[in-house]
PyMOL Python script that loads the backbone (N, CA, C, O; Angstrom):
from pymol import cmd

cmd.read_pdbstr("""\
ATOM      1  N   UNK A   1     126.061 102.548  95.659  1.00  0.00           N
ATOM      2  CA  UNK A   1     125.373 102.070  94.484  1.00  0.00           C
ATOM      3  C   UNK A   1     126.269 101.049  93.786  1.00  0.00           C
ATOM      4  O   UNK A   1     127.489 101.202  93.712  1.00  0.00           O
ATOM      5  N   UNK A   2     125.670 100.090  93.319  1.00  0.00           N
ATOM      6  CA  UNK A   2     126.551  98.887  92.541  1.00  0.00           C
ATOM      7  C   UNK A   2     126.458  99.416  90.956  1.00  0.00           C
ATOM      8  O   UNK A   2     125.493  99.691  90.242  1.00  0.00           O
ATOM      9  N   UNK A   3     128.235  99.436  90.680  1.00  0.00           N
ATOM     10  CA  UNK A   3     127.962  99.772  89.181  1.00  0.00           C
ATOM     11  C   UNK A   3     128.305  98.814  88.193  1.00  0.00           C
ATOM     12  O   UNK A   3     128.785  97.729  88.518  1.00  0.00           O
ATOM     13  N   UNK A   4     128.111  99.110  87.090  1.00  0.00           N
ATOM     14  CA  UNK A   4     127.619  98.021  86.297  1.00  0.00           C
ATOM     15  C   UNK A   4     129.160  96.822  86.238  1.00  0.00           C
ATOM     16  O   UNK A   4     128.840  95.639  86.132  1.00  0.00           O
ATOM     17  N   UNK A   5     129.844  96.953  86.266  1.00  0.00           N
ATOM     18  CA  UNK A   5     130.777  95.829  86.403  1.00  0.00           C
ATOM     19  C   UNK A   5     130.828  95.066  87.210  1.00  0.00           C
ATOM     20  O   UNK A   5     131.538  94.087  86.984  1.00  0.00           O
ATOM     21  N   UNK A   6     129.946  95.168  88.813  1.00  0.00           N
ATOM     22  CA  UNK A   6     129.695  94.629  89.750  1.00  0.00           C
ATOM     23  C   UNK A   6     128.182  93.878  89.514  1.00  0.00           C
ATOM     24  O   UNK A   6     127.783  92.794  89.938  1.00  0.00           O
ATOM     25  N   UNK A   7     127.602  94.745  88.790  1.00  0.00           N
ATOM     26  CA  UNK A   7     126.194  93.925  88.583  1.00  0.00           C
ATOM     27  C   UNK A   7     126.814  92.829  87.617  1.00  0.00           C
ATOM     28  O   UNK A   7     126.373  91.688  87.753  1.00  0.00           O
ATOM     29  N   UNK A   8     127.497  92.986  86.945  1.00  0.00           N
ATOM     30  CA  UNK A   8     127.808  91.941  85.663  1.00  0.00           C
ATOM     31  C   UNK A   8     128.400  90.324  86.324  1.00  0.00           C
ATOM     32  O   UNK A   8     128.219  89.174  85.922  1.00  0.00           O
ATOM     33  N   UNK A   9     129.247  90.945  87.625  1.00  0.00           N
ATOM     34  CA  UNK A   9     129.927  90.154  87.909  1.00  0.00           C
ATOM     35  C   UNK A   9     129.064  89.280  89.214  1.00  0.00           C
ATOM     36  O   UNK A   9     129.088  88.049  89.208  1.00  0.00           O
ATOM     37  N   UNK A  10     128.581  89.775  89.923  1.00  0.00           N
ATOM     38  CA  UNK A  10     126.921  89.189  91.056  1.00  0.00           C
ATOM     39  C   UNK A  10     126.084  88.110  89.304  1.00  0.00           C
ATOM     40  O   UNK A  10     125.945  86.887  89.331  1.00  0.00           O
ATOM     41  N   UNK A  11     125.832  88.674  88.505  1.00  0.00           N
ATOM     42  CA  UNK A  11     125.078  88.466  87.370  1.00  0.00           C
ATOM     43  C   UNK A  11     126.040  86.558  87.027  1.00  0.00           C
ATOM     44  O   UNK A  11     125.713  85.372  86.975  1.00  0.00           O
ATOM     45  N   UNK A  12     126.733  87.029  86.949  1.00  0.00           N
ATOM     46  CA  UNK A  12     127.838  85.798  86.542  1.00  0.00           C
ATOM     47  C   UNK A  12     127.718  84.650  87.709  1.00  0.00           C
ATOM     48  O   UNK A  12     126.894  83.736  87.698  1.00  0.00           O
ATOM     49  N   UNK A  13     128.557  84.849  88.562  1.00  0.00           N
ATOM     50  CA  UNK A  13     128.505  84.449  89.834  1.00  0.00           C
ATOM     51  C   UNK A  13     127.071  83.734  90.465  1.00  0.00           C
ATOM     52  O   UNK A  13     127.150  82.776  91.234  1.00  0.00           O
ATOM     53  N   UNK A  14     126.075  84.178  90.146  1.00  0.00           N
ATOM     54  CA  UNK A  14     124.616  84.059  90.870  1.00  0.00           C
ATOM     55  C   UNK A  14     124.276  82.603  89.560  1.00  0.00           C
ATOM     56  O   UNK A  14     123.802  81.606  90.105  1.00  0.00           O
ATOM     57  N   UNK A  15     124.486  82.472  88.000  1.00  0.00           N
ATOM     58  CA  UNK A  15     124.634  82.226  87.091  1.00  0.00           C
ATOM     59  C   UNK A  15     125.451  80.634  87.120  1.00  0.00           C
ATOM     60  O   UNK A  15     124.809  79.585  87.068  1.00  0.00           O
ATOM     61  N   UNK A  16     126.539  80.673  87.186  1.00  0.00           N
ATOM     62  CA  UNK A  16     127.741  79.892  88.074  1.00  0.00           C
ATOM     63  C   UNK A  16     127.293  78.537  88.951  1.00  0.00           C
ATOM     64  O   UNK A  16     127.310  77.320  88.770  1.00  0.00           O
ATOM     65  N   UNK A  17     126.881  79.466  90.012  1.00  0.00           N
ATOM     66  CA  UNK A  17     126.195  78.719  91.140  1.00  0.00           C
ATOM     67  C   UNK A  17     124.920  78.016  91.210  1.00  0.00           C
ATOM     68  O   UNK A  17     124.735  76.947  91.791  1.00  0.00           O
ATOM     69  N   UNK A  18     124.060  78.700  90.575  1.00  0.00           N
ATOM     70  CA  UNK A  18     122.545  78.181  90.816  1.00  0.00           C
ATOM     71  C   UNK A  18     122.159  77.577  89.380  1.00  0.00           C
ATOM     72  O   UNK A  18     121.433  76.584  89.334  1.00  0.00           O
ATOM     73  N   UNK A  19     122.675  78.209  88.140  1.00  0.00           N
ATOM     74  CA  UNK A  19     122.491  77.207  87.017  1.00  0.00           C
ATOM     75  C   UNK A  19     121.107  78.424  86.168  1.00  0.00           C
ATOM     76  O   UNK A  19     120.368  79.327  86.558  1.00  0.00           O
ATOM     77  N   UNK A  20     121.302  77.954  85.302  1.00  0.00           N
ATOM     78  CA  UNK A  20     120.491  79.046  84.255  1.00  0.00           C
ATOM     79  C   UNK A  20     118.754  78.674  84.796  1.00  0.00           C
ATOM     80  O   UNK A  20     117.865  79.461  85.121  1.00  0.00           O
ATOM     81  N   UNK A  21     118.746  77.188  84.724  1.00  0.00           N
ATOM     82  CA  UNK A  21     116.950  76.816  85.121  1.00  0.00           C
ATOM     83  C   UNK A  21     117.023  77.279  86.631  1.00  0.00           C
ATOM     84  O   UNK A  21     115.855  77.599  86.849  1.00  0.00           O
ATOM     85  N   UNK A  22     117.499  77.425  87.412  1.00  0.00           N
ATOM     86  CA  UNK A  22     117.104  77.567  89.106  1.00  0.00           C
ATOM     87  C   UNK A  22     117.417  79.159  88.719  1.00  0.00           C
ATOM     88  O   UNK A  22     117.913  79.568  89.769  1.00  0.00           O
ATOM     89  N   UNK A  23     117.410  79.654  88.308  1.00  0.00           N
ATOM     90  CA  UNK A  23     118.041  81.410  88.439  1.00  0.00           C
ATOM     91  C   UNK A  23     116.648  81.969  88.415  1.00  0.00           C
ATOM     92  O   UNK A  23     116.223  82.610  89.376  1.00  0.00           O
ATOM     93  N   UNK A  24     115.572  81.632  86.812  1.00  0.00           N
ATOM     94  CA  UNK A  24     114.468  82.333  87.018  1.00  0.00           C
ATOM     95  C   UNK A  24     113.581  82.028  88.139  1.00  0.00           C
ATOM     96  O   UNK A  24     112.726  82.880  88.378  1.00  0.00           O
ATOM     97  N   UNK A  25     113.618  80.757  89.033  1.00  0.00           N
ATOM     98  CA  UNK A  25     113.040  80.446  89.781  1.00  0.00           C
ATOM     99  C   UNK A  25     113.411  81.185  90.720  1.00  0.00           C
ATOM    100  O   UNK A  25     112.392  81.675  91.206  1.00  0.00           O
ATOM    101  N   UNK A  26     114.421  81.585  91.316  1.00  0.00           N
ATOM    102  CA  UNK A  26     114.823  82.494  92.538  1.00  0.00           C
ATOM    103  C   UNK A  26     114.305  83.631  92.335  1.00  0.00           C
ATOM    104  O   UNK A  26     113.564  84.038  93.230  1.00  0.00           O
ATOM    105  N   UNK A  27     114.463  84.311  91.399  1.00  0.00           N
ATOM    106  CA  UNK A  27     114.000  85.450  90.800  1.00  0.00           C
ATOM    107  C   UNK A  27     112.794  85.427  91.039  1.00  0.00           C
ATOM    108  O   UNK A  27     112.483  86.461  91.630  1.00  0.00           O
ATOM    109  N   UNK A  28     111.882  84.712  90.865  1.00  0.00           N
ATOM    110  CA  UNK A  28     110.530  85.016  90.943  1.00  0.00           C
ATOM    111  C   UNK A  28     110.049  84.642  92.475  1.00  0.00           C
ATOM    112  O   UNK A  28     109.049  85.172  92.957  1.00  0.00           O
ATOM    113  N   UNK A  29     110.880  83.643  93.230  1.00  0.00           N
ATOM    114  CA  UNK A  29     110.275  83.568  94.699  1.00  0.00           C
ATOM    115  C   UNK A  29     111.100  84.971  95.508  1.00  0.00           C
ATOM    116  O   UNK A  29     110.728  85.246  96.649  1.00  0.00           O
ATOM    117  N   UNK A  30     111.939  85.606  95.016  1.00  0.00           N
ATOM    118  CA  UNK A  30     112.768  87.090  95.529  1.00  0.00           C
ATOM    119  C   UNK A  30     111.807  88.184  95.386  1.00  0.00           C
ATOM    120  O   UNK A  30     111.867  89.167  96.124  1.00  0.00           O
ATOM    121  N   UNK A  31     110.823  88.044  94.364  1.00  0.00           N
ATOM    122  CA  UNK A  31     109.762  88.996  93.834  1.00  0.00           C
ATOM    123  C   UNK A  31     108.930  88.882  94.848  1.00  0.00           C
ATOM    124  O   UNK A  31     108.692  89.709  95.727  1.00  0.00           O
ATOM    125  N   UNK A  32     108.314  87.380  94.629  1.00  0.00           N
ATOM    126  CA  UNK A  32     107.026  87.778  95.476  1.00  0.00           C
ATOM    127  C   UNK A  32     107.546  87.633  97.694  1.00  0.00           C
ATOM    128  O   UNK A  32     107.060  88.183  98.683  1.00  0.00           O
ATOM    129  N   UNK A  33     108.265  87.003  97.579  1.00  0.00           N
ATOM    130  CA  UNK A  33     108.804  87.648  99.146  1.00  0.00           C
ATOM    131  C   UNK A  33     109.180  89.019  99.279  1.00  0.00           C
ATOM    132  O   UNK A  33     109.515  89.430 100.389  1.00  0.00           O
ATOM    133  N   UNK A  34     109.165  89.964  98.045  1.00  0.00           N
ATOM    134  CA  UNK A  34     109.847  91.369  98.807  1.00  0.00           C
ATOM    135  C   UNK A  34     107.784  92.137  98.234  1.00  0.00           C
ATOM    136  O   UNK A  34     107.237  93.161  98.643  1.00  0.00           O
ATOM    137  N   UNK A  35     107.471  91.521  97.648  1.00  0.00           N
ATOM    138  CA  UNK A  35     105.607  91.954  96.943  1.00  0.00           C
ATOM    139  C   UNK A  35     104.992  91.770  98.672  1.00  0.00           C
ATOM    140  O   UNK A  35     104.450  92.700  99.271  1.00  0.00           O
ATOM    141  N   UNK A  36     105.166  90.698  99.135  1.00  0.00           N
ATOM    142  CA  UNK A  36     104.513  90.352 100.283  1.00  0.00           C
ATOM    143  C   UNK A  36     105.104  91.395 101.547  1.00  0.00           C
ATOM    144  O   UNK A  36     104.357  91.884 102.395  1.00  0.00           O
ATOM    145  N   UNK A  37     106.431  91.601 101.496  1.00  0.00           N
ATOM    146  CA  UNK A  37     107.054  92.295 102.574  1.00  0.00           C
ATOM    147  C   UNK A  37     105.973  94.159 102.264  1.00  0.00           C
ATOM    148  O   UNK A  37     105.276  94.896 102.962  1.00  0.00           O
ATOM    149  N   UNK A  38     106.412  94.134 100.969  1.00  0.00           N
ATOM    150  CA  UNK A  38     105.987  95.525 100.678  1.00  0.00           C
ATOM    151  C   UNK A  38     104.216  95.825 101.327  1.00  0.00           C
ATOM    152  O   UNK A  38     103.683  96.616 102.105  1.00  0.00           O
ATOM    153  N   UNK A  39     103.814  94.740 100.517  1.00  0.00           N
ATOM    154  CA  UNK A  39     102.143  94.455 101.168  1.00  0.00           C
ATOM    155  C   UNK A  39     101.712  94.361 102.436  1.00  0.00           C
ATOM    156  O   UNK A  39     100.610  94.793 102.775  1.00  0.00           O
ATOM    157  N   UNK A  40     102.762  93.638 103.464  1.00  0.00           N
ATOM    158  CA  UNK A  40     102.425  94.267 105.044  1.00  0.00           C
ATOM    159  C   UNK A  40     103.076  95.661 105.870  1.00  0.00           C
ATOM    160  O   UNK A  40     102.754  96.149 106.954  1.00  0.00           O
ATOM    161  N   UNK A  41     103.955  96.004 105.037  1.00  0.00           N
ATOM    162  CA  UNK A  41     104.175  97.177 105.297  1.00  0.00           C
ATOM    163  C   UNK A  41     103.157  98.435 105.372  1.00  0.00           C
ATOM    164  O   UNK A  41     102.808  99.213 106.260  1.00  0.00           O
ATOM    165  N   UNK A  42     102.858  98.253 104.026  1.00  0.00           N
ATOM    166  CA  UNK A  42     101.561  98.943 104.255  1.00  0.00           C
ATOM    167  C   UNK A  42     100.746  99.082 104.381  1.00  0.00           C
ATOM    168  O   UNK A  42     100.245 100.178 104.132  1.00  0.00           O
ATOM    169  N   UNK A  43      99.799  97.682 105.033  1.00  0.00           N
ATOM    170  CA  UNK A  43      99.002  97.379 105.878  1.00  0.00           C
ATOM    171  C   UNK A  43      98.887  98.043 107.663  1.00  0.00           C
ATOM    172  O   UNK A  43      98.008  98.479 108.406  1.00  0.00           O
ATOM    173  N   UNK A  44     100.111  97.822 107.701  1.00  0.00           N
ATOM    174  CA  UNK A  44     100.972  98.296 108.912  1.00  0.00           C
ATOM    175  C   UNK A  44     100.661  99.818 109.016  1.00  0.00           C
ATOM    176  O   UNK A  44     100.130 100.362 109.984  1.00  0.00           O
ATOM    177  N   UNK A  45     101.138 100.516 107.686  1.00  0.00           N
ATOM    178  CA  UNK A  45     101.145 102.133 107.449  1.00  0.00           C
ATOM    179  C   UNK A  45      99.741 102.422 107.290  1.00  0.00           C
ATOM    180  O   UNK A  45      99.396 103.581 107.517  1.00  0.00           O
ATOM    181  N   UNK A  46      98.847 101.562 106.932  1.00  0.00           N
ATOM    182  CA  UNK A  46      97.250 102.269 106.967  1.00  0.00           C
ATOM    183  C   UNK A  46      96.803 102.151 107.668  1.00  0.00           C
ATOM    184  O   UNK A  46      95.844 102.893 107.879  1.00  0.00           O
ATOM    185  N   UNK A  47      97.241 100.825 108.855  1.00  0.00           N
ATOM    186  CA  UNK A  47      96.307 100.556 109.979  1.00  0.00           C
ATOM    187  C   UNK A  47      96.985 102.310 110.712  1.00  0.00           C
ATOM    188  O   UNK A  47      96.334 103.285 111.088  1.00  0.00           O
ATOM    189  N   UNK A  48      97.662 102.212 110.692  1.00  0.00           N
ATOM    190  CA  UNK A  48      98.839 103.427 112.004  1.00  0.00           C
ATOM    191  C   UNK A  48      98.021 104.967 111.264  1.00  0.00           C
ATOM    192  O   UNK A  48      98.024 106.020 111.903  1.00  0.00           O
ATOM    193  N   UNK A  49      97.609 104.900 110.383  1.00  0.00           N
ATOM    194  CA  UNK A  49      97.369 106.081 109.432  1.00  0.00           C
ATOM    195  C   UNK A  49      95.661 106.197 110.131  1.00  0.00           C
ATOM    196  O   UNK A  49      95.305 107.263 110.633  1.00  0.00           O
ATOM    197  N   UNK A  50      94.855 105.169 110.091  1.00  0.00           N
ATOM    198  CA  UNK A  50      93.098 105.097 110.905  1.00  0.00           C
ATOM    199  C   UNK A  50      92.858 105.611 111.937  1.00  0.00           C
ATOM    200  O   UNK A  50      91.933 106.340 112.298  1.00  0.00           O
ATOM    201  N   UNK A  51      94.210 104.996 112.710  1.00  0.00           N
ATOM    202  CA  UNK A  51      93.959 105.130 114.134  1.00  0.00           C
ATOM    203  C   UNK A  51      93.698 106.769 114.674  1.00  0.00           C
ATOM    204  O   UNK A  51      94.182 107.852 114.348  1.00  0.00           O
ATOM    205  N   UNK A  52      93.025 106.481 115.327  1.00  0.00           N
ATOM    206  CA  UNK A  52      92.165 108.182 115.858  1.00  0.00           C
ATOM    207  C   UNK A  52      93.358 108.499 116.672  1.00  0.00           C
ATOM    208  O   UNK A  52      93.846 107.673 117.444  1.00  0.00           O
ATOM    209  N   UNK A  53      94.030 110.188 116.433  1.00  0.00           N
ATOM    210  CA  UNK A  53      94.570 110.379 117.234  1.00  0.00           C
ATOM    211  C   UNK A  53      94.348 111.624 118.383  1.00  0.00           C
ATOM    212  O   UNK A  53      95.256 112.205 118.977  1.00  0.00           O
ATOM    213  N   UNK A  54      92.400 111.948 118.576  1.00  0.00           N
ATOM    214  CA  UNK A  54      92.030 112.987 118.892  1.00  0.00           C
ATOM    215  C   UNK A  54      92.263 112.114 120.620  1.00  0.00           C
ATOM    216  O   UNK A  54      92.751 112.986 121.339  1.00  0.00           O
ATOM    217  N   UNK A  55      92.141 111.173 121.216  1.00  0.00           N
ATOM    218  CA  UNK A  55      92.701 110.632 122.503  1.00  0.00           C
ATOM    219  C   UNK A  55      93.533 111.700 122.827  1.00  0.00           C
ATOM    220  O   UNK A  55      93.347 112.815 123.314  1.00  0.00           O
ATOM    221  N   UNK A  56      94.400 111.139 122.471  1.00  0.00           N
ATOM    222  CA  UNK A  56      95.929 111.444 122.671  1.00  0.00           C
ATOM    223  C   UNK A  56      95.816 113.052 123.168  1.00  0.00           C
ATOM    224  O   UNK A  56      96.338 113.589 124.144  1.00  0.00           O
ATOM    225  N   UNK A  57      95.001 113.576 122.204  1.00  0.00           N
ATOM    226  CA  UNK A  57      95.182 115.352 122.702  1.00  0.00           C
ATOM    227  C   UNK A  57      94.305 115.317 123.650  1.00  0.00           C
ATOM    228  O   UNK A  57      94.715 115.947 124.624  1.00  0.00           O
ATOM    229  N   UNK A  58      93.308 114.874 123.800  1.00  0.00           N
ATOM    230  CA  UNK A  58      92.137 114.975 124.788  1.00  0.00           C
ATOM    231  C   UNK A  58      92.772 114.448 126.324  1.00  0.00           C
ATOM    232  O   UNK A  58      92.356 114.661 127.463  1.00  0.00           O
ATOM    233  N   UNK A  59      93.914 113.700 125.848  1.00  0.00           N
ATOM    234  CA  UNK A  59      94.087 113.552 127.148  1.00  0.00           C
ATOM    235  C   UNK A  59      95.609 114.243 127.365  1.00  0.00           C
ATOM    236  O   UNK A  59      96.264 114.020 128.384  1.00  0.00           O
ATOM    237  N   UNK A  60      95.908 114.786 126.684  1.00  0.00           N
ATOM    238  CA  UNK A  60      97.280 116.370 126.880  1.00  0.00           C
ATOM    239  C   UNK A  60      96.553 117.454 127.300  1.00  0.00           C
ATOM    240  O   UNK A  60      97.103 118.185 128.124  1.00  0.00           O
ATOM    241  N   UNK A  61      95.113 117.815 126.817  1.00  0.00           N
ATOM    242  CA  UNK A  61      94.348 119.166 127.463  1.00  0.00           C
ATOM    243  C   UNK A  61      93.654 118.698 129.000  1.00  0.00           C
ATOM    244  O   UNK A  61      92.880 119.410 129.641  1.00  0.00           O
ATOM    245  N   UNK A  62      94.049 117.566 129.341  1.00  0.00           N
ATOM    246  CA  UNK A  62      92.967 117.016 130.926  1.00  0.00           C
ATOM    247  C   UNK A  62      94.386 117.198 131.576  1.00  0.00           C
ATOM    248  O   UNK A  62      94.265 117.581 132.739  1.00  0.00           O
ATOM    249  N   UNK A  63      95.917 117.014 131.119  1.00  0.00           N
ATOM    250  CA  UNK A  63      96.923 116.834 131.956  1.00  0.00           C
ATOM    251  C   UNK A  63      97.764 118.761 131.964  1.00  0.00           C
ATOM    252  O   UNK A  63      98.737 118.970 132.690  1.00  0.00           O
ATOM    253  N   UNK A  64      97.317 119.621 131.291  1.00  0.00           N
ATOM    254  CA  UNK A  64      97.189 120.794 130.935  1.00  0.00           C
ATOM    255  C   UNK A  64      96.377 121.325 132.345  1.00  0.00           C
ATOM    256  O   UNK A  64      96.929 121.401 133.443  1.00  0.00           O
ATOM    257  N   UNK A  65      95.556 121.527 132.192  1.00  0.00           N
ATOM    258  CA  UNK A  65      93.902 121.552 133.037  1.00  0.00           C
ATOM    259  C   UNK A  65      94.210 121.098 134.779  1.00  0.00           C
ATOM    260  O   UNK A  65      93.857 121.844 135.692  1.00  0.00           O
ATOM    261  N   UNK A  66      94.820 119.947 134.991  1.00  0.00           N
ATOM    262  CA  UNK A  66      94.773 119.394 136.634  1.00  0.00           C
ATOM    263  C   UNK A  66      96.337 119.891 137.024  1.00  0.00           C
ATOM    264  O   UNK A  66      96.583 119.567 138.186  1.00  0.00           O
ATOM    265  N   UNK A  67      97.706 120.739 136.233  1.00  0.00           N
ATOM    266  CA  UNK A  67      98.302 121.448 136.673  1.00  0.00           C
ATOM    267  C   UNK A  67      98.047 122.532 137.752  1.00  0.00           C
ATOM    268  O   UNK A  67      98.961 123.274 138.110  1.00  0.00           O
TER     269      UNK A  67
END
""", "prot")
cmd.dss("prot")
cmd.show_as("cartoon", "prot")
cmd.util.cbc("prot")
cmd.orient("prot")
């Protein structure tokens, strides 16, 4: 975990470099690239969540069965 003297100092540093007007701008394209990451993730997790998984057993009780 980063504690607060390290956030202060990333805070400074990030500040420094990119300049007070380009800072909120990063900030907000950092938002919506991790909004978008989050958003196919769980696209990903609902498609995987639909999918029928009565196959799968139907075909463990046919490989059960021809033993």
């Amino acid at each position: 975990m980063i504690g607060a003297g390290s956030a202060v100092l990333i805070g400074v540093t990030a500040l420094i470099i990119f300049g007070p007007k380009r800072l909120p701008e990063l900030g907000r394209s950092a938002g919506k690239t991790l909004r978008e990451f989050k958003n196919a993730t769980q696209g990903i997790m609902e498609d995987h969540d639909k999918e029928d998984k009565t196959p799968l057993k139907n075909e463990m009780k046919d490989d059960k069965t021809s033993l």
